[in-house]
C-alpha positions in Angstrom: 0.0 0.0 0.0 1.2 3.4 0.1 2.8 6.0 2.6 0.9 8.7 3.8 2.3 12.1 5.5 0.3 13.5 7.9 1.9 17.1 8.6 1.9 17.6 12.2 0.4 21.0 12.3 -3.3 22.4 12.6 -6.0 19.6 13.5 -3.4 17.1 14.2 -3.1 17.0 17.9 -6.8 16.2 18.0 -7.6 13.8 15.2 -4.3 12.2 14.5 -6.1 9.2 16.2 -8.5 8.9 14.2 -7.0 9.4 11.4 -3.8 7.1 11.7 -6.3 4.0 12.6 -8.6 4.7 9.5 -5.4 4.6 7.3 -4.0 1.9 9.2 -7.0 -0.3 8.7 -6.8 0.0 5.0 -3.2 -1.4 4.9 -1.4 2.3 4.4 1.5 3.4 6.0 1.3 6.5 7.7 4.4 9.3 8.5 4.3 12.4 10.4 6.5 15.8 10.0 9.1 16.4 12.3 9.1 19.4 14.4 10.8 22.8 12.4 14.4 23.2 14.0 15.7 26.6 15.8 15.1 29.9 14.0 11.8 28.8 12.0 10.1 31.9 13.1 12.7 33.9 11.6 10.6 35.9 8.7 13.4 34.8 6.1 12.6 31.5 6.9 9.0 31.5 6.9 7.0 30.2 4.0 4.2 31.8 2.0 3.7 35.7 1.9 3.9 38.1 5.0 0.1 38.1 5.6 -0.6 34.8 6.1 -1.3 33.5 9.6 1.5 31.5 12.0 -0.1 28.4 12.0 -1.0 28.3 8.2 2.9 29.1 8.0 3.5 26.1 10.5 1.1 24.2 8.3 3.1 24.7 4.9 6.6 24.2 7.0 5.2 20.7 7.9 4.0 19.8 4.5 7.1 20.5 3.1 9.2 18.5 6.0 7.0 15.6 4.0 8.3 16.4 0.4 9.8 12.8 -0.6 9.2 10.9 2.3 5.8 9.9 1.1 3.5 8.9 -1.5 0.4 10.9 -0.6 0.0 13.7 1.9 -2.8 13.8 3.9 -4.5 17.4 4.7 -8.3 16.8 5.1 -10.7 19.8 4.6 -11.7 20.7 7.6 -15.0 23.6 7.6 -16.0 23.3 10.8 -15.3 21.2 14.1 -18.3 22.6 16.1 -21.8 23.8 15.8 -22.3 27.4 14.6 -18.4 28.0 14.4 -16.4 27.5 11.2 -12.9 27.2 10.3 -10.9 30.4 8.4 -11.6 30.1 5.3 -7.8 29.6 4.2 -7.9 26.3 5.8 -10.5 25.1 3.6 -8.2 26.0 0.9 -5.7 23.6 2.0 -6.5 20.7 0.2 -7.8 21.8 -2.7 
């Protein structure tokens, strides 16, 4: 089966659980980004432009920490985790 990546950034912490056993079950095998080392907050090292967000930042660092260590990279689309209350909308975007 494959390898999926699972950055370890945004909705991770909560549904990493979930997600690793459905991916699991179906024979896959599933990775997860290693933390960014010292100075990641440096703007210079930052990617994406200046306006967007430190965890959407966080998010693409993550992704990227995945480039060629998978097959697939798993970033579900996430609108909203509550009643009445929705995600920003440039985490929708994500996986698109």
């Amino acid at each position: 089966m494959a390898t999926i990546g699972i950055p370890a950034a945004l909705m991770y912490y909560r549904f990493l659980p979930i997600w690793r056993s459905l991916l699991e079950m179906n024979g896959h095998t599933i990775i997860v980004s290693q933390p960014p080392q010292g100075g990641f907050l440096d703007r210079r090292q930052m990617p994406g432009p200046p306006d967007l967000c430190l965890p959407v930042k966080l998010m693409l660092l993550h992704a990227g920490d995945l480039i060629g260590r998978c097959d697939f990279l798993f970033v579900p689309r996430l609108i909203s985790v509550e009643k009445k209350t929705y995600n920003c909308p440039i985490f929708w975007e994500f996986p698109m």
